[in-house]
C-alpha positions as CSV (number, residue, x, y, z in Angstrom):
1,X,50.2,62.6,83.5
2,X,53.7,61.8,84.1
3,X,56.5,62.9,81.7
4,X,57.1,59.6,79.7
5,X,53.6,59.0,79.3
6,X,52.8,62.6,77.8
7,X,56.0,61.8,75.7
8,X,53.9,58.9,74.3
9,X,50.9,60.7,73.5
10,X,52.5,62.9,72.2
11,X,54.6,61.4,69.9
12,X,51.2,59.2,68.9
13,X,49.7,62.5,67.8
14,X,47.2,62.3,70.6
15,X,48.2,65.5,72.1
16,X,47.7,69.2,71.0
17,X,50.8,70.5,69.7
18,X,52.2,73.7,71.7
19,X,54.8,75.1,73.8
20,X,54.9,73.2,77.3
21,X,56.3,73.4,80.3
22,X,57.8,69.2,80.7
23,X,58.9,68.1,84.0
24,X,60.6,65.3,84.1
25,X,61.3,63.7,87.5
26,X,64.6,65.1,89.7
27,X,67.3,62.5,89.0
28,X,71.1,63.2,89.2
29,X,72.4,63.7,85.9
30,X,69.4,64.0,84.0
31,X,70.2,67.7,82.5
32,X,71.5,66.3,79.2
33,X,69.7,62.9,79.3
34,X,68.7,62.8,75.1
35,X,67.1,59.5,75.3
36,X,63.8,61.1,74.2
37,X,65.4,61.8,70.8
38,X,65.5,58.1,70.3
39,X,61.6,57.7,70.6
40,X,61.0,60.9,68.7
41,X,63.4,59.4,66.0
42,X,61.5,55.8,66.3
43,X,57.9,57.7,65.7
44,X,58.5,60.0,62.6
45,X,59.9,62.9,64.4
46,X,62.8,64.8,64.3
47,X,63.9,66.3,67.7
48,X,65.9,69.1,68.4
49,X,68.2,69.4,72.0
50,X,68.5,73.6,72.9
51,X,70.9,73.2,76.0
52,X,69.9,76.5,77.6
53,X,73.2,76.2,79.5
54,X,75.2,77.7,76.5
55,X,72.7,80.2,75.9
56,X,72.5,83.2,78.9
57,X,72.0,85.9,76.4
58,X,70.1,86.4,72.5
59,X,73.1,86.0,70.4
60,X,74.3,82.9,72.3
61,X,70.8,81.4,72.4
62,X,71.1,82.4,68.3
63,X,74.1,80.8,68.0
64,X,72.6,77.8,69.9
65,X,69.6,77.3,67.4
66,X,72.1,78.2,63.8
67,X,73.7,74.6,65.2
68,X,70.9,72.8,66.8
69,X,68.4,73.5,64.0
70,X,71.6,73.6,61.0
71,X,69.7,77.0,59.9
72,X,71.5,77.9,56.7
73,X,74.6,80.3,56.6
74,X,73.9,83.1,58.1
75,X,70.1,82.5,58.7
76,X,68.7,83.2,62.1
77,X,71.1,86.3,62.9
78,X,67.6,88.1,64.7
79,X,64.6,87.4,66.0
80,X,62.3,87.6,63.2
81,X,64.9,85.9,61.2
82,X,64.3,82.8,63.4
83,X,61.2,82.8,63.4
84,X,60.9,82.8,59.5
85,X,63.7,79.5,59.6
86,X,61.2,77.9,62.1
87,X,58.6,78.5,59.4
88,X,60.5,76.3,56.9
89,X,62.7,73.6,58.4
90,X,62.5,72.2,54.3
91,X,66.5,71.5,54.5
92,X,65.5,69.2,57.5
93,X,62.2,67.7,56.7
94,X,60.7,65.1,59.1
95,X,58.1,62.6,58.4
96,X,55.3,63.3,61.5
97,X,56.8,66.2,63.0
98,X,59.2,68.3,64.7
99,X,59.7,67.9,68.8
100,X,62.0,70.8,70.2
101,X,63.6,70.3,73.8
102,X,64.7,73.6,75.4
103,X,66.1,72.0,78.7
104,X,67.7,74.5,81.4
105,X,65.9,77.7,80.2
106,X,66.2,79.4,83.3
107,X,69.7,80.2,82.7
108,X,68.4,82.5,80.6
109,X,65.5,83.5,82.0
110,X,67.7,84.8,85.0
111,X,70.4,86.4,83.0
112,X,68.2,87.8,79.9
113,X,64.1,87.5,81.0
114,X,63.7,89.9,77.9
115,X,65.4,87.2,75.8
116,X,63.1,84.4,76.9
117,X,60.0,86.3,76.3
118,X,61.5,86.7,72.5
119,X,62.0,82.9,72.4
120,X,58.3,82.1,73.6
121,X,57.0,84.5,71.5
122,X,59.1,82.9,68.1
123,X,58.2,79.4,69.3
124,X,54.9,80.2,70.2
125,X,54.8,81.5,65.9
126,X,56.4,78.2,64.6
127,X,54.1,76.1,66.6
128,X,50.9,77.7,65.1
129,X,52.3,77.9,61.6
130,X,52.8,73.8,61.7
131,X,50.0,73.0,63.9
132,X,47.6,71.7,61.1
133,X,50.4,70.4,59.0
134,X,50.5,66.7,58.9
135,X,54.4,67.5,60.4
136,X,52.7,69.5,63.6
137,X,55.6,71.1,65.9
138,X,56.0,71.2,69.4
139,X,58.4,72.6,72.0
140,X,59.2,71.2,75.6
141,X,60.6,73.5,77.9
142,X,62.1,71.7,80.6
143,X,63.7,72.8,84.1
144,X,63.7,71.2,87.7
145,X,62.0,73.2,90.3
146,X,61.1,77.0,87.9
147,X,57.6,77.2,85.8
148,X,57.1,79.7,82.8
149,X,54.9,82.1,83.8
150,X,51.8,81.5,80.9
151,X,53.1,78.2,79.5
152,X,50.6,75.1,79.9
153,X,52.6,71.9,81.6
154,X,52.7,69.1,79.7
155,X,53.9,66.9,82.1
């Protein structure tokens, strides 16, 4: 299946939620490309854009997620305390579901591995915890040319 159509079925609920691995096709400038947040918007869901090129360590990659998910002051400052936001998302509720793009990961996956693991492992949390919900979540990691070692591909 190719990366827009997984998108699709996704998005239509016709897909397990979970964390995947989502390769899109190699094309110059596409680190960055949000477009995807449009369709997510257009089908009930609200997307999140983690731009794992300002996160090579855990308190950047915190830092990243207090913006990109507008945690409340001073939420997220560890691990666990991410995870528990990730739980909730009530101050940013969506109507069919929550779609979280993690695109260059393997910045930190080179510079922190232990880090990444940490980030699976809290994803891997929320996703259960709203998978029966009628606002399931799921989380796209995306890099050209590096897998996740034990992470399904979506596309």
């Amino acid at each position: 299946m190719n990366a827009d159509r997984a998108l699709t079925e996704l998005l239509a609920g016709r897909l397990r939620p979970g964390v995947y691995q989502w390769r899109t096709p190699p094309v110059p400038g596409a680190v960055g490309d949000t477009g995807w947040m449009e369709r997510a918007d257009e089908a009930g869901w609200r997307g999140f854009y983690l731009d794992g090129r300002r996160a090579r360590d855990r308190d950047s990659f915190l830092r990243l997620c207090g913006e990109v998910f507008e945690l409340p002051a001073g939420a997220g400052a560890d691990w666990g305390d991410l995870g528990e936001c990730l739980k909730d998302l009530s101050w940013t509720p969506a109507k069919h579901g929550y779609l979280v793009l993690y695109e260059s990961w393997a910045e930190l996956a080179d510079a922190d591995p232990a880090s990444l693991r940490a980030v699976l492992d809290v994803f891997g949390r929320a996703v259960k915890t709203w998978r029966d919900t009628p606002t399931p979540m799921t989380v796209l990691m995306s890099s050209v040319g590096v897998e996740v070692a034990g992470v399904p591909r979506l596309a």
